[in-house]
Every structure is written in C-alpha cells, then in structure tokens.
C-alpha positions in Angstrom: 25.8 -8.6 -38.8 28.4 -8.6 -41.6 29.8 -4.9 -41.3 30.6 -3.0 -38.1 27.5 -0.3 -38.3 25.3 -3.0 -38.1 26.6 -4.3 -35.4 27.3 -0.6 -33.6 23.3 -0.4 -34.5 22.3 -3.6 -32.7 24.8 -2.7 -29.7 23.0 0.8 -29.5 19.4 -1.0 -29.4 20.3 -3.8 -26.6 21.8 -0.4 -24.5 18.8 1.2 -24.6 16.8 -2.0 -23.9 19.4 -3.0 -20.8 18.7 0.6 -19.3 14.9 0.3 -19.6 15.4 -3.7 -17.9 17.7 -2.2 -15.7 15.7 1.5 -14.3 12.4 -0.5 -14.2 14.7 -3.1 -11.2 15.8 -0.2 -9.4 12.5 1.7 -9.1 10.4 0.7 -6.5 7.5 2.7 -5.1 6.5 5.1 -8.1 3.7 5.6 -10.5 3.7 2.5 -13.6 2.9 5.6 -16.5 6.3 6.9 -15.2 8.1 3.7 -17.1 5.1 1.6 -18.7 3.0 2.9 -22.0 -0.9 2.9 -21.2 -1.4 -0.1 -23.7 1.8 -1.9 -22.2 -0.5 -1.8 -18.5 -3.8 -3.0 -20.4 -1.5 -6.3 -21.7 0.0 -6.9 -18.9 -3.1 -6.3 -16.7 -5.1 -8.7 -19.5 -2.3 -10.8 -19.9 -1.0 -11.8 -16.8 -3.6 -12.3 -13.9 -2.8 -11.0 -9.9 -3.6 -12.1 -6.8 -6.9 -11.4 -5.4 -5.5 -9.3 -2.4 -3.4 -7.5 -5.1 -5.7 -4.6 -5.7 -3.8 -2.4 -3.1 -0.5 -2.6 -5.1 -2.2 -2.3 -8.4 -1.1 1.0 -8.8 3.0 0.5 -8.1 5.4 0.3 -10.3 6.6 -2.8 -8.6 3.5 -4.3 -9.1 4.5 -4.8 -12.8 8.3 -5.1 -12.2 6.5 -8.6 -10.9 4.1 -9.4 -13.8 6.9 -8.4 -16.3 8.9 -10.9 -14.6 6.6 -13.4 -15.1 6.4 -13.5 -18.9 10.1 -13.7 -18.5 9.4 -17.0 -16.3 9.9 -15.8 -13.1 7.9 -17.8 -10.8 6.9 -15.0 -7.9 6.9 -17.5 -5.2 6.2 -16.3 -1.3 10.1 -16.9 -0.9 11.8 -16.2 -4.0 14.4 -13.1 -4.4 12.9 -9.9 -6.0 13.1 -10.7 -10.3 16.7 -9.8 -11.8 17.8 -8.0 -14.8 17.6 -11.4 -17.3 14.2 -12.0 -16.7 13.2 -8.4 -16.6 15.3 -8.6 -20.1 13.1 -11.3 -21.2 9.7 -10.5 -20.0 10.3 -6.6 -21.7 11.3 -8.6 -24.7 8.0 -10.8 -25.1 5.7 -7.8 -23.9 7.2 -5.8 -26.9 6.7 -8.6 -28.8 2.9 -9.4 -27.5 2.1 -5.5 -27.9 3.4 -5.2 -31.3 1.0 -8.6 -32.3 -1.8 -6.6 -30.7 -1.1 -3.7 -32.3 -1.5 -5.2 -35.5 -4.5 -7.2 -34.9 -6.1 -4.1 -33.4 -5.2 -2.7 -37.4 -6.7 -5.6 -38.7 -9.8 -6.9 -36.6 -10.3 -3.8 -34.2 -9.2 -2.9 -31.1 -8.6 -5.2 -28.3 -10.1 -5.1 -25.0 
C-alpha cells in the first residue's frame, strides 16, 4: 500500500468483489450456475447444512444468497430481514477463502467429496 497503483489495484479488486456481493442481493428467483461456480455449490451444499423442508428451494439462487450469508454470520432466523451487502461481503469472502483451501488439499490429498 505504499504507492498509488497498488492501491488503484486493491480499489479495482474490492469493486469487482462489491458488484458480485451486491448482483448476488438483488437477484432473486434464477438459476445458482448463473452467479455460483459448480465447486462454489458443492462447498456450500457440504459446508453449510439446510433445513429438511429445503429441498424445494434447492435449486434458487436465493437459496444460497442464505447459506452465503451464513458463513458471513447471518443468523436466518423465521423473522430476520433478508441478508445485506456486509455479510454477503463476508460470507463471499470466507467461501473464496474455504474453496481456495480445498482446492489445494484436493492438489495434495485428492479431491474432495
């Protein structure tokens, strides 16, 4: 962070990263492979557990606007407000993180399942 391309650089990344948090918010009713990677769905499908009745949503979008939420530490009560863009932020931010340590243990030890 000592000159000013560095810091344009890092600026650039967290606007791409803010649209992704912020598109995912807004989209409601569409198909998860239209802004979620196949392996991105495995984790959070593995990673974060659902409700039993949940199997009808599984394949919404909003479905894992929710779980992404959760690793962000939203708490999905009945009567909490739909998840904002900070924990969106957040939960995007450790998934990255928890797929880029599976990607590497898959490199090392095999895939994961």
């Amino acid at each position: 962070m000592r000159t000013a391309e560095r810091l344009v650089n890092l600026i650039a990344v967290f606007c791409i990263v803010s649209w992704r948090a912020f598109w995912m918010t807004m989209l409601n009713r569409s198909s998860p492979q239209t802004a979620l990677t196949d392996p991105e769905i495995r984790l959070l499908d593995h990673l974060v557990k659902g409700r039993s009745g949940d199997c009808s949503r599984r394949s919404t979008l909003s479905h894992y606007v929710i779980k992404i939420a959760q690793l962000g530490g939203y708490l999905a009560r009945a009567n909490d407000p739909p998840p904002g863009n900070t924990v969106i932020w957040r939960g995007l931010s450790r998934l990255t993180d928890i797929e880029l340590g599976a990607a590497i243990g898959a490199k090392f030890y095999g895939n994961w399942k």
